[in-house]
C-alpha positions as CSV (number, residue, x, y, z in Angstrom):
1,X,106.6,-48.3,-62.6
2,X,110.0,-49.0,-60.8
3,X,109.6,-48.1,-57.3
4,X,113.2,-47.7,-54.8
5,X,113.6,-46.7,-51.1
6,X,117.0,-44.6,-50.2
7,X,118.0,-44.5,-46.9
8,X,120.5,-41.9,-45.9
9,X,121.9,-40.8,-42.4
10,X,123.0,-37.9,-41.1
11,X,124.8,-36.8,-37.6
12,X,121.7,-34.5,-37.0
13,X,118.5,-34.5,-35.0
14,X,115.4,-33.9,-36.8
15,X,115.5,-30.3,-36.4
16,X,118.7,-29.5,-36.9
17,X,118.3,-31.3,-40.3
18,X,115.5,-29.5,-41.0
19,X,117.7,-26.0,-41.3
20,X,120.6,-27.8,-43.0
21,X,118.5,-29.0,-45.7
22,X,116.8,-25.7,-46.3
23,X,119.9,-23.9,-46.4
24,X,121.7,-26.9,-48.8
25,X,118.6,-26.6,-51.3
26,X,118.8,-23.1,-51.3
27,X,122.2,-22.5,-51.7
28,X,123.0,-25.3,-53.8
29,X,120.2,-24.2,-56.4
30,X,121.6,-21.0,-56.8
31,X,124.9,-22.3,-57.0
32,X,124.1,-24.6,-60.0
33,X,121.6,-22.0,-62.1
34,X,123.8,-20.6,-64.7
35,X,124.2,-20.8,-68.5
36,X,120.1,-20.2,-68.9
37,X,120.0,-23.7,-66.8
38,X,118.7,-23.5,-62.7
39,X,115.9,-23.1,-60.9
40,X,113.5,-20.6,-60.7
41,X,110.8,-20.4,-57.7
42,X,107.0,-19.9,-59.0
43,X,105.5,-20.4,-55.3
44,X,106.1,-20.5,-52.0
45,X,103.8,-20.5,-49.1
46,X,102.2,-22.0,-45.9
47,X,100.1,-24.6,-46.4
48,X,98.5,-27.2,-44.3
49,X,96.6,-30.6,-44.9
50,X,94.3,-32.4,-42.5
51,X,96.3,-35.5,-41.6
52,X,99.7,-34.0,-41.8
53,X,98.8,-30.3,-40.5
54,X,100.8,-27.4,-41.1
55,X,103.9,-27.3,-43.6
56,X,105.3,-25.3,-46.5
57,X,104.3,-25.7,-50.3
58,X,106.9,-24.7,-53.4
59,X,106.8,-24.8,-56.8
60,X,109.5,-24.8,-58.7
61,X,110.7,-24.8,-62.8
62,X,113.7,-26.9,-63.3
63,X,115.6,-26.2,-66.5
64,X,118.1,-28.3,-67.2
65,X,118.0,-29.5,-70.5
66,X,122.2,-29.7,-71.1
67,X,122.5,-31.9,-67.9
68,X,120.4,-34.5,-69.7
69,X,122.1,-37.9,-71.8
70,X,122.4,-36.8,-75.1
71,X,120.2,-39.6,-76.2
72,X,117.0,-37.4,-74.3
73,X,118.3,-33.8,-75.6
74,X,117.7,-35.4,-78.8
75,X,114.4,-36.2,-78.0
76,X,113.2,-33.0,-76.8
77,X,113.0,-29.1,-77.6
78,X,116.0,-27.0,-77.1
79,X,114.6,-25.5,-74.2
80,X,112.2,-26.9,-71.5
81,X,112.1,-27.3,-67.8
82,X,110.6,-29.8,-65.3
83,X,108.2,-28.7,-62.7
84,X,108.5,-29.9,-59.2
85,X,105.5,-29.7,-56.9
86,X,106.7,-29.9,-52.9
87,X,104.3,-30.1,-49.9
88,X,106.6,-30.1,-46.5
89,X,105.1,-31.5,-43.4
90,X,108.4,-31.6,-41.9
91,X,108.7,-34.3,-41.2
92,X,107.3,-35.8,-43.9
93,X,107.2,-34.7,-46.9
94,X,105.8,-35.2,-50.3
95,X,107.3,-34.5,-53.7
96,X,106.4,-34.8,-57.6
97,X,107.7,-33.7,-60.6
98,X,106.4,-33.7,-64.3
99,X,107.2,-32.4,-68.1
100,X,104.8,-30.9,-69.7
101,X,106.7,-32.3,-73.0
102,X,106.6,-36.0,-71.5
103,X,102.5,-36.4,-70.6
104,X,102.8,-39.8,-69.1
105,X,106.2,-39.3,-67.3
106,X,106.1,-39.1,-63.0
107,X,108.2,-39.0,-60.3
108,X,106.8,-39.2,-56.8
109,X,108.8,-39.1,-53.7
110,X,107.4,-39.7,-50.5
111,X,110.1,-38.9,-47.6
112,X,110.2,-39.8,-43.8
113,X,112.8,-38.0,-41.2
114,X,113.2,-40.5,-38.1
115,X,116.2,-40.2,-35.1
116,X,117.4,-43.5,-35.8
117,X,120.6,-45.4,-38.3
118,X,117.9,-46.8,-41.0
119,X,116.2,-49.9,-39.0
120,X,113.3,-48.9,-40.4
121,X,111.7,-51.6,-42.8
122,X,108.7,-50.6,-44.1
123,X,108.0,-46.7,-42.9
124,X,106.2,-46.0,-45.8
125,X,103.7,-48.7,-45.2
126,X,103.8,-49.8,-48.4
127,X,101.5,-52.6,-49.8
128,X,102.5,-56.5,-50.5
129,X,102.5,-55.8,-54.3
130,X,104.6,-52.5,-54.2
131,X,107.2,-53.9,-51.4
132,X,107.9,-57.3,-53.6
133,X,109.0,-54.7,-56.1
134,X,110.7,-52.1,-54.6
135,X,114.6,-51.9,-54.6
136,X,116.6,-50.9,-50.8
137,X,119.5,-48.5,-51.5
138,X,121.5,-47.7,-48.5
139,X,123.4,-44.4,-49.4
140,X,126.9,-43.8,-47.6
141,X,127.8,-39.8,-48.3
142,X,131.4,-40.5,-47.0
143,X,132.4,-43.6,-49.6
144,X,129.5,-43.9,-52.1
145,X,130.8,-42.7,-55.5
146,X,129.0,-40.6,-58.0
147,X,127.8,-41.7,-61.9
148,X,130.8,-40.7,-65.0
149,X,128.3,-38.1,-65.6
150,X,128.0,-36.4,-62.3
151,X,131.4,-36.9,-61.1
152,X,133.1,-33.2,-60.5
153,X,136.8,-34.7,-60.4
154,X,138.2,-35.6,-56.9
155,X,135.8,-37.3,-54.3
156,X,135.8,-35.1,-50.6
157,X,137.4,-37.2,-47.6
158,X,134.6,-37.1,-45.3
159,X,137.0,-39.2,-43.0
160,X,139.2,-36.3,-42.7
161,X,136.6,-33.5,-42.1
162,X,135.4,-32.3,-38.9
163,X,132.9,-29.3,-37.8
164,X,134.7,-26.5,-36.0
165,X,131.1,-25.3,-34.4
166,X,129.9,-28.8,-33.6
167,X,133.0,-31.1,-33.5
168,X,130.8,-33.7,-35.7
169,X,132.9,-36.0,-38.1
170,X,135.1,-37.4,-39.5
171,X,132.9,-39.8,-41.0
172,X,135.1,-42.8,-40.9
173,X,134.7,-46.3,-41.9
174,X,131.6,-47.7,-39.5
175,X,130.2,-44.0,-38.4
176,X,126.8,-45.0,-38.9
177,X,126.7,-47.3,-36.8
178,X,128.9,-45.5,-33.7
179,X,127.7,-41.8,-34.5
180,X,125.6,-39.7,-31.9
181,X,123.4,-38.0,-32.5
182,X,122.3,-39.7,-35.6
183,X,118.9,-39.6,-38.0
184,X,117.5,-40.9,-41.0
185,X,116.2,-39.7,-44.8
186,X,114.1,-42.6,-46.1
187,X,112.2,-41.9,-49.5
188,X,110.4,-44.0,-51.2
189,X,110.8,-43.1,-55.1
190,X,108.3,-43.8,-58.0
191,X,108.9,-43.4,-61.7
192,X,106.2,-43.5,-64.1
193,X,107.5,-43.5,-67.8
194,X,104.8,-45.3,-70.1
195,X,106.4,-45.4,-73.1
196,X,107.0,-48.5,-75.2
197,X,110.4,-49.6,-76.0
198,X,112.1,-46.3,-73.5
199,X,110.1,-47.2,-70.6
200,X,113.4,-49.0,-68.4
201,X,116.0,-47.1,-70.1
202,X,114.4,-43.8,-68.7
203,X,113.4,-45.2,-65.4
204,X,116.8,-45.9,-64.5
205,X,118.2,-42.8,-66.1
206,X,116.2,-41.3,-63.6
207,X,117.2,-43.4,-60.8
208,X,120.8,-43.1,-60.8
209,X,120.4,-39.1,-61.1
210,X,118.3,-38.9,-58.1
211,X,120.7,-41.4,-56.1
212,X,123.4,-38.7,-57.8
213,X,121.5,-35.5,-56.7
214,X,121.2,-37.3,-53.2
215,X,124.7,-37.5,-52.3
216,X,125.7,-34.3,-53.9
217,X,123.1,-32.3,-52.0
218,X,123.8,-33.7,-48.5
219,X,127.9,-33.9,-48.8
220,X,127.2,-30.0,-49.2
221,X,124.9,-29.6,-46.3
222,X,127.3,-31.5,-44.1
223,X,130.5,-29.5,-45.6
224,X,128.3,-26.3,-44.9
225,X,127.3,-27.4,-41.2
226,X,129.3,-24.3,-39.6
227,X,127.6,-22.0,-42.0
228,X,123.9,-22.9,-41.2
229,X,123.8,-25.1,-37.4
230,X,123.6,-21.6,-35.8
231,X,120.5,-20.6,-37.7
232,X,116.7,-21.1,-36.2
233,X,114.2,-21.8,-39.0
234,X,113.1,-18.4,-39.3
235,X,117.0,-17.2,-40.4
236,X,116.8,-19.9,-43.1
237,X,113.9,-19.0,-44.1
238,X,115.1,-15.3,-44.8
239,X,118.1,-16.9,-46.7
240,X,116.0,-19.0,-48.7
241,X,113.8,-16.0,-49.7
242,X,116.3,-14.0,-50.3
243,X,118.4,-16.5,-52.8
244,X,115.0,-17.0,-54.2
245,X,114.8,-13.6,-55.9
246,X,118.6,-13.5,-56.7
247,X,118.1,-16.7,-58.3
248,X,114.7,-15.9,-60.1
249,X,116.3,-12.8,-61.4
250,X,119.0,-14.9,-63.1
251,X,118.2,-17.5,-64.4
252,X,114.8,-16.0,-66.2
253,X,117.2,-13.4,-68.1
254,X,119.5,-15.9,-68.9
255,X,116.7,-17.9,-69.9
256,X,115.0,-16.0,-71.9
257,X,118.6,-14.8,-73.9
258,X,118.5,-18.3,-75.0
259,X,115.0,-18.6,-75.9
260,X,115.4,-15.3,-78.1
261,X,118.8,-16.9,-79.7
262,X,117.0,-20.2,-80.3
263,X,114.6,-18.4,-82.4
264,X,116.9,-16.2,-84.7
C-alpha cells in the first residue's frame, strides 16, 4: 500500500467551493468523454450515514482505456472501465475506485474541506504506522507542472488571471500565503495493487495521474469561477443532472460502436 496526502488551496470558502467543484466535475467530465472514452453516471442520489449525516452518493463508470501507459493497454482488454464509488458529506468526503479486471487493485480517497492555507498536520487522524509512511504533497495550481503525458501544450498564467465577478487572482508568487478568503482540499490517498513484481510501478503510475487529474480539475474550476460563483447548490445541481444525461447518452453509443467494431 503506498499511502500520500495532497493539500491544495483555493481562494474560496467552503461553500462556495462546494458549487465550483460540482460544476468543474460536471463540466469537465463531459468535456473529456469522447472517442467511446468518458464517463457515464450509474447513480446518483441522497444518502446519509450516521456519523457524517446527510450527503450525496454517485456511481460512476470510467472508461478510459487509451489514456492509460501503453505498458497497461497491453495488459488489459480492449475495452474496460473503472468504477468509482463517491459518498459526499460535504465536507468530507469519501471516494474509491476499482477494476473489475484488476481484483486486488484499490484506490481510496478520503478528503477534508477546512477555511485555512494547509496548517493542518494530521486531519485525517491517521495512525503511527500509516503516518511514518505516508508522503506530503503540497499542490500549487498557479506553478506546479503537469506529467509528459498529461501536458496539453502551454501552461495557463494564473499570475495574470483575474475574476471579473469576484476580482479574485492573479495568483502570483506567495498567494497562498497572502490570499483572503482562502480554504483547503486535503486527501489522504491509498493505493492497493498486490501484484508481485508490478506492485510500485502501478502505485506510482497511479499517483502521478491523480496529482495530474488534481491540478487539471481545479485550474478549470478557477478559470470557470465567473460561470458558476453565481450559482446556489440547487442551480448546480440542475447542471450537473442535466450534463449527466447528455453525457450518458454519448459516451454509451460511442461505446458500444466500439465494442461492436472490436468484435467484427
Amino acid at each position: 500500500m503506498y499511502v500520500r496526502t495532497y493539500v491544495r488551496l483555493w481562494v474560496h470558502i467552503l461553500g462556495q467551493y462546494q458549487i465550483g467543484q460540482l460544476y468543474m466535475i460536471a463540466r469537465h467530465s463531459a468535456e473529456q468523454s469522447k472517442g467511446g472514452e468518458g464517463v457515464e453516471v450509474v447513480e446518483n442520489r441522497p444518502c446519509h450515514d450516521d456519523e457524517h449525516g446527510d450527503g450525496q452518493f454517485t456511481e460512476k463508470r470510467i472508461y478510459l482505456t487509451r489514456r492509460l501507459p501503453s505498458w497497461v493497454q497491453s495488459m488489459i482488454p480492449k475495452i474496460f472501465y473503472v468504477t468509482e464509488k463517491a459518498w459526499n458529506y460535504y465536507p468530507f468526503t469519501i471516494t474509491e475506485y476499482t477494476c473489475s479486471f484488476v481484483p486486488k487493485f484499490i484506490i481510496k480517497i478520503d478528503t477534508r474541506y477546512e477555511n485555512n492555507n494547509g496548517c493542518t498536520e494530521n486531519i485525517m487522524n491517521l495512525e503511527p504506522e500509516l503516518l511514518s509512511q505516508r508522503e506530503v504533497d503540497s499542490i500549487d495550481i498557479a506553478v506546479d507542472t503537469l506529467s509528459s503525458e498529461a501536458s496539453t501544450g502551454i501552461p495557463e498564467d494564473f499570475s495574470k488571471f483575474v475574476s471579473a465577478k469576484t476580482g479574485r487572482g492573479p495568483l502570483s508568487e506567495g498567494w497562498r500565503e497572502t490570499s483572503q478568503p482562502i480554504m483547503c482540499s486535503y486527501k489522504v490517498v491509498k493505493v492497493f495493487f498486490e501484484v508481485w513484481g508490478l506492485q510500485t510501478k502501478v502505485e506510482t503510475s497511479v499517483h502521478k495521474a491523480i496529482r495530474d487529474i488534481l491540478i487539471q480539475g481545479h485550474r478549470a474550476a478557477f478559470r470557470w469561477i465567473d460561470e458558476w460563483y453565481a450559482m446556489n447548490l440547487e442551480d448546480v445541481r440542475k447542471f450537473e443532472y442535466q450534463l449527466q444525461a447528455e453525457t450518458n447518452k454519448r459516451v454509451l453509443s460511442e461505446f458500444h460502436g466500439e465494442s461492436e467494431t472490436a468484435s467484427n
